[in-house]
C-alpha positions in Angstrom: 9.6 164.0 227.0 13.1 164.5 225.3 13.7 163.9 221.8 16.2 160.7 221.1 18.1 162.8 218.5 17.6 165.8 216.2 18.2 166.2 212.4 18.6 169.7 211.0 19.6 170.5 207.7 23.5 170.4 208.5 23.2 166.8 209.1 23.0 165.9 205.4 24.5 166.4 201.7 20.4 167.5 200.3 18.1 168.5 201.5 14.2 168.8 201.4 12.5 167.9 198.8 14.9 165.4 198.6 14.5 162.2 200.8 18.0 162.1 202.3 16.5 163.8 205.9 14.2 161.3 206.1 16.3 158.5 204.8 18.8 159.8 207.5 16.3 159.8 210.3 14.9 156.2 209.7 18.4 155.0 209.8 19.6 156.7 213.0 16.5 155.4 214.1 17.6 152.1 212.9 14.6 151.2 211.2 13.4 151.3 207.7 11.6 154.0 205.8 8.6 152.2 205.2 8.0 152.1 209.3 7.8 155.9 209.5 5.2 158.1 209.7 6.8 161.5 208.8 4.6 164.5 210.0 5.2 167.6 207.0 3.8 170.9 207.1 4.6 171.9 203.8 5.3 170.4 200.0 9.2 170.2 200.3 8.5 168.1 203.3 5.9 166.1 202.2 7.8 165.4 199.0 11.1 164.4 200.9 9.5 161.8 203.3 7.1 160.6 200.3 10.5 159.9 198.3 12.0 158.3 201.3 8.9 155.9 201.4 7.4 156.7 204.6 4.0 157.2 205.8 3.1 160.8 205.5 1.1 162.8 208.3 0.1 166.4 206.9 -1.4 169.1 209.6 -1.4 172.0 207.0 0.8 175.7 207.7 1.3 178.4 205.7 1.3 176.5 202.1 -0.7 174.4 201.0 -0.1 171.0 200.2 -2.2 169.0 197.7 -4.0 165.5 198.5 -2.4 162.6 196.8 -1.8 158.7 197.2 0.2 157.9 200.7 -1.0 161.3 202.3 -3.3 161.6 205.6 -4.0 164.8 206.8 -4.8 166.4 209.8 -6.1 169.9 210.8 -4.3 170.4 213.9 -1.3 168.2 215.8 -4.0 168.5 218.9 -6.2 165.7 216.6 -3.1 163.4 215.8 -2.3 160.6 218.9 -0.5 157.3 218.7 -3.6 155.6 216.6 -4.0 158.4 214.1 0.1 157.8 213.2 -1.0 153.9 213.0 -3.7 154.6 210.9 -0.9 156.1 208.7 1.1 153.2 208.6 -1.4 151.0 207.3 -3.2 152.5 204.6 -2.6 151.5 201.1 -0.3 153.2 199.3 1.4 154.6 202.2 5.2 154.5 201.0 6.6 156.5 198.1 9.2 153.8 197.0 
């Protein structure tokens, strides 16, 4: 299945850690932060989509990123489906704003 649209880091003023990607990407979207689950690999990412508010999905890479408030983790993409992002949106906490 085709992506709608791709964001690199071209498409905006700052970028990670900063939340403008993510802010960017709910809006082309045309939804708000706060209904996105962003899935991070890495700290800058995690940090940008935690500013941005959204729900934050992290399947670990090379660096590690630490457990905090609004952060769901997962070992491997094979483990995350359509419930697992849900899950995301719902617990407490979930937005950084």
């Amino acid at each position: 299945m085709p992506f709608a649209f791709t964001l690199s880091a071209d498409d905006t003023v700052r970028t990670k850690p900063h939340p403008d990607p993510c802010k960017a990407a709910a809006t082309r979207f045309g939804v708000p932060a706060s209904a996105c689950v962003a899935v991070e690999d890495s700290p800058d990412g995690t940090a940008s989509a935690h500013a941005a508010g959204c729900a934050v999905l992290v399947v670990p890479s090379l660096l590690p990123v630490d457990p905090a408030r609004g952060r769901a983790f997962a070992r491997s993409l094979e483990e995350v489906d359509l419930g697992v992002l849900s899950d995301c949106l719902r617990r407490p906490e979930a937005s950084g704003s």
